[in-house]
C-alpha positions as CSV (number, residue, x, y, z in Angstrom):
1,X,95.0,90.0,112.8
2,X,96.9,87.9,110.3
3,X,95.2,86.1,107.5
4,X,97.0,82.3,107.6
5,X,96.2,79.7,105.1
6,X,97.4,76.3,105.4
7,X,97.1,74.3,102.4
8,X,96.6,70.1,101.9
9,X,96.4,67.4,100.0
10,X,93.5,66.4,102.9
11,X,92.4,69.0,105.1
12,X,90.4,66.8,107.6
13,X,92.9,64.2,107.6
14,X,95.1,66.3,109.3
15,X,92.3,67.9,111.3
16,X,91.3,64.3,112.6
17,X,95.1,64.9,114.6
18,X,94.5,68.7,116.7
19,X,91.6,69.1,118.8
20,X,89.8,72.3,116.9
21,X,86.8,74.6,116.8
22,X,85.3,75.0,113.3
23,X,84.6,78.7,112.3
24,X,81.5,80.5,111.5
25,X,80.1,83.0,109.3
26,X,77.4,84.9,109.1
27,X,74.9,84.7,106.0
28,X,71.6,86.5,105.9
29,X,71.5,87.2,109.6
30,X,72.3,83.1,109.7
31,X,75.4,81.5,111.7
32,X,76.8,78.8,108.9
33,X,79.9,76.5,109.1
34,X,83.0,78.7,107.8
35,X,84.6,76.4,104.6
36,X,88.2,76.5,105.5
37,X,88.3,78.1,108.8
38,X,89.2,76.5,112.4
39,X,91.0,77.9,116.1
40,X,93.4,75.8,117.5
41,X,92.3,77.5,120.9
42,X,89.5,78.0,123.2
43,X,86.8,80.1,121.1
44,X,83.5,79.9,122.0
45,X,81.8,76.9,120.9
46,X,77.9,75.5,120.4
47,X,78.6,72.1,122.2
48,X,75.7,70.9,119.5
49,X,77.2,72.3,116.3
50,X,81.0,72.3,118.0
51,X,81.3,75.3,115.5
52,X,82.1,79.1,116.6
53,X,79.2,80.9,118.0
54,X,80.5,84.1,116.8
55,X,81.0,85.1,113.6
56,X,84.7,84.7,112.4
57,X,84.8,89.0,111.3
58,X,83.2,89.1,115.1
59,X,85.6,86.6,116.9
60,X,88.8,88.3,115.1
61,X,87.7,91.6,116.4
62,X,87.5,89.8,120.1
63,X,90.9,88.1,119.2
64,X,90.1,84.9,117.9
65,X,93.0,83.8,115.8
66,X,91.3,81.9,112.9
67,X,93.4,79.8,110.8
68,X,92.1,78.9,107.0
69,X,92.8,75.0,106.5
70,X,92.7,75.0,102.4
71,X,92.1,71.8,100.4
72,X,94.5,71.5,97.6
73,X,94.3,68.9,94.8
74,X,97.6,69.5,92.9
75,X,99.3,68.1,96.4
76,X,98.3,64.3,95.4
77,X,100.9,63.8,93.4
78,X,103.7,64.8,94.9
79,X,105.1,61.9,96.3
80,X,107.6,63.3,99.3
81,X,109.0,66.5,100.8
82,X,112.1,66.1,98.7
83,X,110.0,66.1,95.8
84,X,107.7,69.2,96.8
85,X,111.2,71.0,96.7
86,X,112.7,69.7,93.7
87,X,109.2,71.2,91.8
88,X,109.4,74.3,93.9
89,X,112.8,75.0,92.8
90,X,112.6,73.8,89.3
91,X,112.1,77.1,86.9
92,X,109.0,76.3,84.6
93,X,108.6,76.5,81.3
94,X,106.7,79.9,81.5
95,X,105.9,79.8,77.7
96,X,103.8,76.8,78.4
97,X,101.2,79.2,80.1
98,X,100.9,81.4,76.4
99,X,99.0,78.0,75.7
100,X,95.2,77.9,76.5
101,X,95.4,73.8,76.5
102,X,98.5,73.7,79.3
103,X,97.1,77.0,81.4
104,X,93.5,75.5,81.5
105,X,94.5,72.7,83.6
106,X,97.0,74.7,86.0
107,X,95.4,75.9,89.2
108,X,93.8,79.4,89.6
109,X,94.3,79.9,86.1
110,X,92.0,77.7,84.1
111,X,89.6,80.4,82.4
112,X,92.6,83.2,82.6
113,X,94.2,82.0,79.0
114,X,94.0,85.7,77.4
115,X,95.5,87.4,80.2
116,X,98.0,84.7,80.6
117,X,99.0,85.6,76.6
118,X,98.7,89.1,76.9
119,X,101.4,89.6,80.2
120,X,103.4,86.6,79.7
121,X,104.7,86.1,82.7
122,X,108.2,84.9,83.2
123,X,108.8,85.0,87.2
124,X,107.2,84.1,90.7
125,X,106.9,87.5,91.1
126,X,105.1,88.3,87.8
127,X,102.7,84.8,88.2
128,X,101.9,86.4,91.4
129,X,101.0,90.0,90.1
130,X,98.9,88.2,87.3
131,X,97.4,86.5,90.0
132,X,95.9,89.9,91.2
133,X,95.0,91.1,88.6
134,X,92.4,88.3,88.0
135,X,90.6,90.1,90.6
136,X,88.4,92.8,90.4
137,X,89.9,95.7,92.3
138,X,93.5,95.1,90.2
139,X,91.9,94.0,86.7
140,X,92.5,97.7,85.4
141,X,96.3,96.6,85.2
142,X,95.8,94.2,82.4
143,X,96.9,96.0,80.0
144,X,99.7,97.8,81.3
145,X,103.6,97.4,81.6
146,X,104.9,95.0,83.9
147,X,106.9,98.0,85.5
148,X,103.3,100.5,86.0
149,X,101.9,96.5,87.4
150,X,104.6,96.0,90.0
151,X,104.3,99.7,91.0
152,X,100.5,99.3,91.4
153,X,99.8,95.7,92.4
154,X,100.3,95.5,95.7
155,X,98.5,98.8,96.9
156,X,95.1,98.5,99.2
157,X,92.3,99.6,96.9
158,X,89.9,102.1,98.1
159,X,87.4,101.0,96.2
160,X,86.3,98.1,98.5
161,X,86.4,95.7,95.9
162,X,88.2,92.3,95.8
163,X,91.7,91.9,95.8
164,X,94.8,89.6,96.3
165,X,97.6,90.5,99.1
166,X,100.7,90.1,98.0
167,X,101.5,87.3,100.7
168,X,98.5,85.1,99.5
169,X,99.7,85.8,95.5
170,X,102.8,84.7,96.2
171,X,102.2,81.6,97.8
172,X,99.6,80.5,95.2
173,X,102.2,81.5,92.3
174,X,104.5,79.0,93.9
175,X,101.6,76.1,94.0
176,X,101.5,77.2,90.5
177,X,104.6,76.8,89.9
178,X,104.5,73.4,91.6
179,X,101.5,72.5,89.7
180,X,103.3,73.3,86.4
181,X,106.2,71.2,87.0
182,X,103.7,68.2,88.0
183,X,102.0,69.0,84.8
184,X,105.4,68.4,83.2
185,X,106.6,65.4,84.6
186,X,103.3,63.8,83.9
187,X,103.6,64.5,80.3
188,X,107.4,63.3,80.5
189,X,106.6,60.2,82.2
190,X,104.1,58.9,79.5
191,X,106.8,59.1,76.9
């Protein structure tokens, strides 16, 4: 099955709107509330709870199409859909994130300044491989070229450790990216 993430300024804002199931997952043989995940159809549902009674690794496997509803802070601010694009579309000053005081507020990369100055990245495409290399499974990369990265990046590790997929990366590189203009225009409007 597909792995969707939505993301929000106000996830249960929007989930006040859609009649939905809330997820589960299962921790130390325990059925808990998933964090992010809901079905927008008819899963099986504790009437008490109104939460999953599978498990959302169980209810996939049965067909259960979960769908990840993702709080995102750095969506306050922007103020319309026009202006979501315009800071989508605007290229960012990539040196900016060479400097540990500008990348420790960005999201996803606060804590990440030393491998931000050691691959400089200059693209999407790059943010997004440095993106997966912050986890485990890709973090062997570090310190390689940006041509032996994009070779290796986006292969499934045997391993069984953590990793990023591609689609996720790249989505997140664009919040970045969004998150980096926002930064900017902040720091230009107090001028």
């Amino acid at each position: 099955m597909p792995d969707i993430d939505l993301d929000f300024f106000n996830r249960e804002d929007v989930l006040t709107h859609f009649r939905h199931i809330t997820a589960s997952r299962e921790e130390k043989d325990e059925l808990k509330k998933h964090n992010t995940g809901v079905y927008f159809h008819n899963a099986p549902m504790d009437p008490f709870t109104e939460r999953c009674t599978l498990d959302h690794k169980t209810a996939d496997e049965r067909g259960y199409f979960k769908i990840d509803m993702l709080n995102v802070h750095i969506y306050e601010q922007v103020k319309d859909e026009e202006h979501l694009n315009n800071l989508m579309r605007k290229e960012p000053i990539w040196q900016l994130l060479e400097h540990e005081d500008f990348s420790e507020k960005v999201f996803h990369l606060s804590g990440h300044s030393e491998l931000l100055k050691q691959l400089k990245p200059t693209s999407v495409e790059q943010l997004a491989a440095t993106l997966a290399i912050i986890r485990p499974a890709k973090r062997y990369l570090a310190k390689e070229s940006w041509q032996t990265i994009m070779n290796e990046v986006w292969e499934k590790p045997t391993s069984g450790e953590y990793y990023f997929k591609k689609a996720h990366a790249v989505a997140y590189a664009h919040a970045i990216v969004v998150h980096m203009n926002l930064i900017c225009e902040g720091l230009y409007e107090q001028e």
